[in-house]
C-alpha positions as CSV (number, residue, x, y, z in Angstrom):
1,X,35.8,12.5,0.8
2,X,32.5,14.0,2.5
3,X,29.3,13.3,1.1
4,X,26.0,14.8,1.2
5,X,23.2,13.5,3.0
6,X,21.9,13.3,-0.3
7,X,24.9,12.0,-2.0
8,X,25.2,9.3,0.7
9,X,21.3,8.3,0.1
10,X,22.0,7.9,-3.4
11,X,25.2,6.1,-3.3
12,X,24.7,4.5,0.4
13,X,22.0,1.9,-0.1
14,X,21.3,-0.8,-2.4
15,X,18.0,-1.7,-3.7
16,X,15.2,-0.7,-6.0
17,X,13.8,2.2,-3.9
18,X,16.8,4.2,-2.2
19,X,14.1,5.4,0.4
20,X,13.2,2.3,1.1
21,X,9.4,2.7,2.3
22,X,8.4,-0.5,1.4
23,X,9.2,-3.2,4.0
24,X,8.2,-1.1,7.0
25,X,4.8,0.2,5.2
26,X,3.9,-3.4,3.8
27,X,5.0,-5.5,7.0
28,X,1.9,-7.2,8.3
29,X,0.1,-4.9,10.7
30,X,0.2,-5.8,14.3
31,X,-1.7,-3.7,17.1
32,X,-0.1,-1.3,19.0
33,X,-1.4,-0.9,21.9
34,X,-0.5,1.1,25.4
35,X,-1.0,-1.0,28.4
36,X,0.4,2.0,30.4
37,X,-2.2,4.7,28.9
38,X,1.2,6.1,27.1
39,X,1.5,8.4,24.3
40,X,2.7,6.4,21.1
41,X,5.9,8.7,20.0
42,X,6.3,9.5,16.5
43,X,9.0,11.7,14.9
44,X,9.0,12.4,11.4
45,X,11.6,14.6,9.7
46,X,10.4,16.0,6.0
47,X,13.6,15.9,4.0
48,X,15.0,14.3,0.6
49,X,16.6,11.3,-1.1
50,X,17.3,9.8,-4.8
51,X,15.0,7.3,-5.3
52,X,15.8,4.6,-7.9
53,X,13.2,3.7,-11.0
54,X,12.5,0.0,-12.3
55,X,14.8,1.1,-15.2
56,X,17.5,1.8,-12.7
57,X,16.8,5.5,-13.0
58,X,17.5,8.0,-9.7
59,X,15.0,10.9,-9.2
60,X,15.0,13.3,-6.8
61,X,11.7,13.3,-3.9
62,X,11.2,14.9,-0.7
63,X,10.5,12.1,1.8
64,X,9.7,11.4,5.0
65,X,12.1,10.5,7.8
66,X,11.4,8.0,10.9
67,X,13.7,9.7,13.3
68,X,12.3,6.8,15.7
69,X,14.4,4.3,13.7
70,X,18.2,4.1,14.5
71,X,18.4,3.9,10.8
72,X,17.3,7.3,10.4
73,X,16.3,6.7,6.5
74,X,13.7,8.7,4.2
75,X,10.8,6.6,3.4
76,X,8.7,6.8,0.1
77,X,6.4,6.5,0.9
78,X,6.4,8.0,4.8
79,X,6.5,5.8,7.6
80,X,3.6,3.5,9.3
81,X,1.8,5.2,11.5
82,X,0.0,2.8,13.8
83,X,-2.4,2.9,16.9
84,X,-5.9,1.7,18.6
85,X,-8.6,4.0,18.4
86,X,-8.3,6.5,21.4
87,X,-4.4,6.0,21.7
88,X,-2.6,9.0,22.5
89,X,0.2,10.1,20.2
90,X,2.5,12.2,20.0
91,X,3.8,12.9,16.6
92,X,6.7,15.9,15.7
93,X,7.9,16.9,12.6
94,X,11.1,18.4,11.8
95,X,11.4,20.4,9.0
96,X,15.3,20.1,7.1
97,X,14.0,21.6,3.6
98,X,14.7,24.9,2.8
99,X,10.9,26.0,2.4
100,X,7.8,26.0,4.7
101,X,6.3,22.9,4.5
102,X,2.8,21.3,5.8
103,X,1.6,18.1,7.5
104,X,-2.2,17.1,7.4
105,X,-4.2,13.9,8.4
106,X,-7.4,14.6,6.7
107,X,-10.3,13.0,8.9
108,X,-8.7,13.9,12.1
109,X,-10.0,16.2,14.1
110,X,-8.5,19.2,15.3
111,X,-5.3,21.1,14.0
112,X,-4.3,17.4,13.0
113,X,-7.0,17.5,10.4
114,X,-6.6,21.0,9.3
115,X,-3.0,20.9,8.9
116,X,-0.1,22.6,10.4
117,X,2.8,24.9,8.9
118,X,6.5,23.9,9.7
119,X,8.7,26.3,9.0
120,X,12.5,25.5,7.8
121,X,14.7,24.0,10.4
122,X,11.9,23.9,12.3
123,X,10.3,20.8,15.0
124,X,6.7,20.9,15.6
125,X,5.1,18.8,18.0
126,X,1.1,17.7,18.0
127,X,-1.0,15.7,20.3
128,X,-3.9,13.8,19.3
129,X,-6.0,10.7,20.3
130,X,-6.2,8.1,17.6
131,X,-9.2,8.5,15.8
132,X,-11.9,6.2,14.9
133,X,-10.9,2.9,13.2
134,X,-9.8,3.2,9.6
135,X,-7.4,3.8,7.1
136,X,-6.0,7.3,6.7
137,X,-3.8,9.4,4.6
138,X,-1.1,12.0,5.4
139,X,0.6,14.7,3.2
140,X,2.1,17.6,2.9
141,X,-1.2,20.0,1.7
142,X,1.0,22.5,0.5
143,X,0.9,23.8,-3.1
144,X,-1.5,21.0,-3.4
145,X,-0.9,18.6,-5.6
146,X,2.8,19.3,-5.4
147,X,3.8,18.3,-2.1
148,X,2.1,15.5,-1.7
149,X,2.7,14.0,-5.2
150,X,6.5,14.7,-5.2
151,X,6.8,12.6,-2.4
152,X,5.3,13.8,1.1
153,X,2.5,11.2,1.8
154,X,2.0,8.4,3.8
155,X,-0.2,6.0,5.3
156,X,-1.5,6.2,9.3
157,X,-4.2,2.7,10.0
158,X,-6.0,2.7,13.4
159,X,-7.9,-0.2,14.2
160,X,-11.0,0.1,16.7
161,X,-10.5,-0.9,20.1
162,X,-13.5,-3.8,20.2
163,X,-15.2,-5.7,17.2
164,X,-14.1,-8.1,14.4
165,X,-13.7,-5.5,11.7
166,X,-11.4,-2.4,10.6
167,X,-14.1,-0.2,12.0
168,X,-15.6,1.5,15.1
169,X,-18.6,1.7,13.6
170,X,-19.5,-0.5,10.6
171,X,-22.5,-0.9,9.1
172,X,-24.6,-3.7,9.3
173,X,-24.0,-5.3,6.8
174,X,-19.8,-5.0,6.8
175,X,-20.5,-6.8,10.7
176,X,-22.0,-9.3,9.1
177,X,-19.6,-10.2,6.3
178,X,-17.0,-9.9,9.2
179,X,-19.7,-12.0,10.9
180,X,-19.9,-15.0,8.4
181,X,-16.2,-15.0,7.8
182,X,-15.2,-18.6,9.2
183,X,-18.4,-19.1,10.1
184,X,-20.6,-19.2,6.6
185,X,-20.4,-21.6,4.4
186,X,-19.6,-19.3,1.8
187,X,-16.6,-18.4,4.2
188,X,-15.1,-21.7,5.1
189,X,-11.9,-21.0,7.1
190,X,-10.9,-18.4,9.6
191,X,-12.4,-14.7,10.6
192,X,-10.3,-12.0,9.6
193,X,-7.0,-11.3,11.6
194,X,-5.8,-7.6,11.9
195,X,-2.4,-9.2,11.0
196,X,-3.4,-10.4,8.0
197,X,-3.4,-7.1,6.0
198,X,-2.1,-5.0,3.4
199,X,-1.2,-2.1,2.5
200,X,-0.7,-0.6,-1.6
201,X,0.1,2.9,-2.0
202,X,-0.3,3.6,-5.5
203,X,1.4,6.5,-7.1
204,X,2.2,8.8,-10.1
205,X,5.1,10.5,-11.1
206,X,6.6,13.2,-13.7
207,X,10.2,13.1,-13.3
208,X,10.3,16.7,-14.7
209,X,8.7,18.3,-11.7
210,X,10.8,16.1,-9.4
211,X,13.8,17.7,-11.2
212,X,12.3,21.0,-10.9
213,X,12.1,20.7,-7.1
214,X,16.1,19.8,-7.2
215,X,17.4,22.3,-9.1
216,X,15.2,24.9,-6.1
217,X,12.6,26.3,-8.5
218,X,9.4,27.1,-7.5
219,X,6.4,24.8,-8.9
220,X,3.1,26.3,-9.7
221,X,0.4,23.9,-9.2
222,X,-1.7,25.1,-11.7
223,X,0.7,23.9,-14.2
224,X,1.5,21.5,-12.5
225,X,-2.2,20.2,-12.8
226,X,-2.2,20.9,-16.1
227,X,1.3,19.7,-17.3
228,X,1.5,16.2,-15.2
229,X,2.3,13.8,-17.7
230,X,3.3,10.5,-15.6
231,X,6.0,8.1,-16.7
232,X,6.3,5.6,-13.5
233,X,3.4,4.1,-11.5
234,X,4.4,2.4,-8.4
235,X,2.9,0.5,-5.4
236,X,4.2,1.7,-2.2
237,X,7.1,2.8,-4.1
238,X,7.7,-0.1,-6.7
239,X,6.9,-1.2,-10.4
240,X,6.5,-4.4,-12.4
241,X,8.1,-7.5,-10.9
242,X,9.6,-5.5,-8.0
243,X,6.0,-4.9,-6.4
244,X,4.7,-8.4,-8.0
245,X,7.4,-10.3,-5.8
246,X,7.9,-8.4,-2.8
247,X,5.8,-10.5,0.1
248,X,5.2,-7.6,2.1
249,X,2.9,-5.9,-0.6
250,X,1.3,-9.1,-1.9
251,X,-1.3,-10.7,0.3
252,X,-0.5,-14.4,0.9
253,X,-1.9,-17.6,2.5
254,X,-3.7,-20.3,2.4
255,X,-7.7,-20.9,1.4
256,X,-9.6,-19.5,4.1
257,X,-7.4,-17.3,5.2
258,X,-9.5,-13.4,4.4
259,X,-6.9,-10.6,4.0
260,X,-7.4,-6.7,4.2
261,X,-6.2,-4.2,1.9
262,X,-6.1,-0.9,2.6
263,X,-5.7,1.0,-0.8
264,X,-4.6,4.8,-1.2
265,X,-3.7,6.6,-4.0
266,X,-1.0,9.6,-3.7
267,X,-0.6,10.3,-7.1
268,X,-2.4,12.3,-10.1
269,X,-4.3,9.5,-12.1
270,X,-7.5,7.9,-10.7
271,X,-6.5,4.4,-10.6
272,X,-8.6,1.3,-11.0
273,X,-7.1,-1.9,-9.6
274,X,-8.5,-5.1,-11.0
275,X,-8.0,-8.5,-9.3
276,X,-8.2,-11.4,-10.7
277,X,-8.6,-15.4,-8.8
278,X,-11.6,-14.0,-6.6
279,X,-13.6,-10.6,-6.3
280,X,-13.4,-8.2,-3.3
281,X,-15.7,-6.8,-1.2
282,X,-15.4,-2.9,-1.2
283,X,-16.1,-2.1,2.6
284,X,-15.0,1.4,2.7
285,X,-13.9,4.9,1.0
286,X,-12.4,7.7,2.4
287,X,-12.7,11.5,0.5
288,X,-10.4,14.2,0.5
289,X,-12.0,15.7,3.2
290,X,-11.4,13.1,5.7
291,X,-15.0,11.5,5.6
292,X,-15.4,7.9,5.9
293,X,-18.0,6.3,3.6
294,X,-18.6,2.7,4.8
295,X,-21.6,1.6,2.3
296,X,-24.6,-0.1,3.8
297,X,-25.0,-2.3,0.5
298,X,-21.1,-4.2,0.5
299,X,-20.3,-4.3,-3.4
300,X,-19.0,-7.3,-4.6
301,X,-16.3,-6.1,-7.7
302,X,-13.6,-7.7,-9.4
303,X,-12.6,-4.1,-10.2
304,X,-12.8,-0.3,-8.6
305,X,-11.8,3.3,-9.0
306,X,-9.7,4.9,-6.5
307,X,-10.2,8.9,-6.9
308,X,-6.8,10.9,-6.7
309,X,-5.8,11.5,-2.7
310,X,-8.4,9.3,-1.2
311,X,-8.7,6.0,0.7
312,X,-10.5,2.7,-0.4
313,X,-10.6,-0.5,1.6
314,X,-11.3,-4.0,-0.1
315,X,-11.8,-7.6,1.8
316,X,-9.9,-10.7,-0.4
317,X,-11.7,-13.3,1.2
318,X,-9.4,-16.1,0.0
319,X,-11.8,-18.5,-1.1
320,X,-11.0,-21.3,-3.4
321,X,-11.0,-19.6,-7.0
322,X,-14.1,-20.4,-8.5
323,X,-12.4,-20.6,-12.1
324,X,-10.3,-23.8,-10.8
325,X,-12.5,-26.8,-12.0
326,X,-13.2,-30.2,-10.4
327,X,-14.4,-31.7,-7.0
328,X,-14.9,-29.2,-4.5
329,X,-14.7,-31.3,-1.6
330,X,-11.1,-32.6,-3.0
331,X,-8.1,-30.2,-1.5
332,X,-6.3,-28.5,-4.7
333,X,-2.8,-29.9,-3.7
334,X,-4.5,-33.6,-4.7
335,X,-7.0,-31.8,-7.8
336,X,-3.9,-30.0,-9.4
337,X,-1.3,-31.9,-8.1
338,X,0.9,-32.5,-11.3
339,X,0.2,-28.8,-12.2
340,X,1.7,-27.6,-8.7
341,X,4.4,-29.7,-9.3
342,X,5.3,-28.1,-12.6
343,X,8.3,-25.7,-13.2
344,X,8.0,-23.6,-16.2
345,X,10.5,-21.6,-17.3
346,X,12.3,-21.3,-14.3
347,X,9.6,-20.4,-12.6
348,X,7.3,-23.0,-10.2
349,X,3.8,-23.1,-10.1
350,X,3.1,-23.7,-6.7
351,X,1.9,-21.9,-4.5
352,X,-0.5,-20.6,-7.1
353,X,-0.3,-16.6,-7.7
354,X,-2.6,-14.1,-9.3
355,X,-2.1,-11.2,-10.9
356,X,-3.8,-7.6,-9.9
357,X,-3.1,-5.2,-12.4
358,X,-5.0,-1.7,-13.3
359,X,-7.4,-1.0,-15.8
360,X,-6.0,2.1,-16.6
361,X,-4.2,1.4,-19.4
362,X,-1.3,3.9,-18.6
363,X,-0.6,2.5,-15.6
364,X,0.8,-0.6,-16.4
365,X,3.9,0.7,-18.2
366,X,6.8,2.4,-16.4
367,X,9.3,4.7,-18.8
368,X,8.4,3.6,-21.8
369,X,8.5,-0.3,-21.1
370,X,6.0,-2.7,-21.7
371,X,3.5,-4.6,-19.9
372,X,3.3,-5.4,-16.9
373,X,6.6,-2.7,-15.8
374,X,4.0,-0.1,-13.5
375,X,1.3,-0.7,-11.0
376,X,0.8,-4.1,-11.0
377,X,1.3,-7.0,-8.3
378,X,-0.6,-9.9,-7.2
379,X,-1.8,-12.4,-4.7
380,X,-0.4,-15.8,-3.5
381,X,-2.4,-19.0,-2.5
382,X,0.2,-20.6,0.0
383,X,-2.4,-24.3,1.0
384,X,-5.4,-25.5,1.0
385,X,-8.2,-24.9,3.4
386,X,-7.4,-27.8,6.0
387,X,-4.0,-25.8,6.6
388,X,-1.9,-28.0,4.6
389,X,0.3,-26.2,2.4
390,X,0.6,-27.1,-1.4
391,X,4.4,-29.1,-2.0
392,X,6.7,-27.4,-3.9
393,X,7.3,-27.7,-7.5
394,X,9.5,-29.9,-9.1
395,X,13.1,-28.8,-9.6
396,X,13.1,-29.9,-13.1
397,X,12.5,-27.9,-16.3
398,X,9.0,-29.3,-17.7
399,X,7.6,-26.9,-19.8
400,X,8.0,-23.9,-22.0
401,X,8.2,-20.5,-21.2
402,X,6.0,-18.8,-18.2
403,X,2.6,-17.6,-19.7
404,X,2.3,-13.7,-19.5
405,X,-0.5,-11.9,-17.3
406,X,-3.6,-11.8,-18.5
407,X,-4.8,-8.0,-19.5
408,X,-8.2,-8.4,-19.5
C-alpha cells in the first residue's frame, strides 16, 4: 500500500506531537561554534504534517523540515537554529507546498531581515553572519498572521562571542545581575551557564483555519484576524501535563543553579506567563520589527505579557523559594525531609516542582477541558545549594490525592 508523505506522518510516528519539535527545540543549548571560520549549514524545507492534540486530536499544519537530520521530520515548531555572533551561515529553504511561501528573521539585517519569496518546488539559499546575541524569531511573513500561526515559525538563539550574559551588548545593569550571579549574596551558587537554558514557544490555534489550509482554500487574513477563535494553547508544541513533564521544556536543577528562558509567542493571544516558587528578572524584549529592547532598570515580576510575534527573555535565578519556611542556613533535603520523602497519590514529592501557568484565563484550557490542559508547565528543584541532591521519595502510598495547581 503507498502512503502519502502526509499519510505516513500521521500514521508513522507515535507521540503527542506528530512533528515532533519539541526535544530538538527544548534540548539544552550548547554553543556552536566554528573553529575552521566555516559556514554553519542549515536546510530547512517548508512542508506539512498531522499534528496530534492533548485530546488525541490530528490537525493539519504546515511545518518546517530539518533536511540536516537523517530523520528528515517536520518540526512544530521549526528547527533550532543555533550559532555565535558573527558565525557564518548558510541557511536554504526548499519550498514542497503548492503556494509561494516566505521566510523572515526579523532583526537581521539584510534580505534575512526583510524576508525572502520561495516559490513552489523551489530551493533558495541565503548567507548571513550571525547577528548580535539574542533570541530571535522566524516565520513565514506571508498573509501575516496566517503563515506563521498555522505553523511556520521557529526559534533561531545566538549567543555573543565574549561576556557572561545572552548579550553583545547589555546594559549595565543586566552585566551586573550576570555579575552578582554566584558571586552576591543574594546569588549564592553558580554564574549563569549558556547550557542551562530554555526555550517555550507558546502558541494559538483555530483548528478551522488549519482545516481550511487542507482542504487548499485560500485564507484571508483579515478574517482571519477577525475570526481566530483558539481552542489549544501549547508550549513548543504541547498542552497540560505533556509540556508540564517534558524535561526538555521545564528548567531543572539544583539551588543555585540560574536558568534562561527565552520566551516567544507564535500565536494570536498576548500571553502572560506567571511563575510561581521565585520571580524572574525580565532582561530583554524583542518587537515585531526585529529591535531588541534590553531595559536599563531589570524588572523583577512574578508575572509578564508577551505581545503576539515577539520575543521576551526572563532570568530564573534558582534561589531557595522564599515561601519555604525555617532555618536558612539548614539545606531543604534535612528542613523538609519527611515532606520530600512523601508520595502522594502516586506521585513523589521530591525533587520539589512549581507550576507556571498563564494569566490569561483562556489559555489554560485546551478543547474544552479543564484546568490546567493548555499553556502551562513548570520548574523543578533537583538539590540543595551545596550540590547534594534531595533523596527520592518513598515508594509507599502516604497520603491522599496530589493537590491541584494553584490559579492564582
Amino acid at each position: 500500500m503507498k502512503i502519502s508523505r502526509r499519510d505516513f506522518i500521521r500514521y508513522g510516528m507515535t507521540g503527542l506531537v506528530v512533528a515532533a519539535g519539541t526535544t530538538a527545540l527544548g534540548r539544552m543549548i550548547t554553543p556552536r561554534r566554528n573553529g575552521n571560520g566555516t559556514a554553519i549549514v542549515v536546510r530547512l524545507a517548508i512542508t506539512e504534517a498531522m499534528v496530534e492534540m492533548v485530546d488525541h486530536t490530528f490537525i493539519y499544519h504546515w511545518t518546517f523540515e530539518d533536511l540536516g537530520n537523517p530523520a528528515h521530520l517536520p518540526q512544530l515548531p521549526g528547527p533550532l537554529i543555533q550559532a555565535i555572533e558573527g558565525d557564518p551561515i548558510e541557511l536554504s529553504i526548499t519550498n514542497r507546498l503548492p503556494d509561494v511561501h516566505g521566510f523572515r528573521i526579523p532583526g537581521v539585517p539584510g534580505e534575512t531581515g526583510t524576508g525572502i519569496l520561495v516559490e513552489p518546488g523551489q530551493t533558495k539559499t541565503i548567507g548571513f553572519l550571525a547577528p548580535e546575541g539574542g533570541t530571535y524569531m522566524y516565520l513565514d511573513h506571508l498573509n501575516e498572521p496566517v503563515n506563521r500561526v498555522l505553523g511556520l515559525h521557529g526559534p533561531m538563539v545566538v549567543l555573543p562571542r565574549t561576556g557572561n550574559t545572552p548579550y553583545s551588548r547589555p546594559t549595565p545593569n543586566v552585566q551586573k545581575l550576570f555579575d552578582d550571579l554566584g558571586t552576591a549574596p543574594h546569588f549564592p551558587g553558580e554564574p549563569w551557564k549558556a547550557e542551562r537554558t530554555r526555550i517555550w514557544v507558546f502558541h494559538s490555534k483555530d483548528p478551522r483555519f488549519n482545516a481550511m489550509a487542507e482542504r487548499g482554500e485560500k485564507i484571508n487574513a483579515a478574517v482571519f484576524r477577525e475570526e481566530f477563535l483558539p481552542r489549544y494553547f501549547t508550549i513548543n508544541g504541547e498542552s497540560g501535563a505533556y509540556a508540564s513533564h517534558n524535561h526538555h521544556t521545564t528548567p531543572e536543577g539544583r539551588i543555585g543553579q540560574p536558568h534562561l528562558i527565552r520566551i516567544m509567542d507564535t500565536g494570536m493571544n498576548a500571553d502572560s506567563p506567571h511563575i510561581h516558587g521565585n520571580h524572574v528578572y525580565l532582561l530583554a524584549r524583542r518587537d515585531t520589527t526585529g529591535d531588541l529592547n534590553i531595559p536599563r532598570n531589570v524588572l523583577l515580576v512574578d508575572t509578564f505579557t508577551d505581545e503576539v510575534a515577539q520575543c521576551m527573555d526572563w532570568l530564573l535565578p534558582f534561589i531557595r523559594p522564599p515561601d519555604i519556611p525555617g532555618d536558612e542556613t539548614i539545606p531543604l533535603r534535612k528542613l523538609v525531609k519527611d515532606e520530600l520523602a512523601l508520595t502522594l497519590g502516586g506521585v513523589g514529592q521530591s525533587p520539589i516542582m512549581f507550576p507556571m501557568h498563564g494569566h490569561n484565563e483562556q489559555s489554560q484550557s485546551a478543547a474544552g477541558g479543564n484546568y490546567p490542559q493548555g499553556m502551562v508547565t513548570g520548574w523543578i528543584i533537583t538539590g540543595d545549594l551545596d550540590g547534594v541532591d534531595f533523596p527520592p521519595s518513598s515508594p509507599e502510598e502516604k497520603g491522599g490525592p496530589p493537590m491541584p495547581h494553584d490559579q492564582d
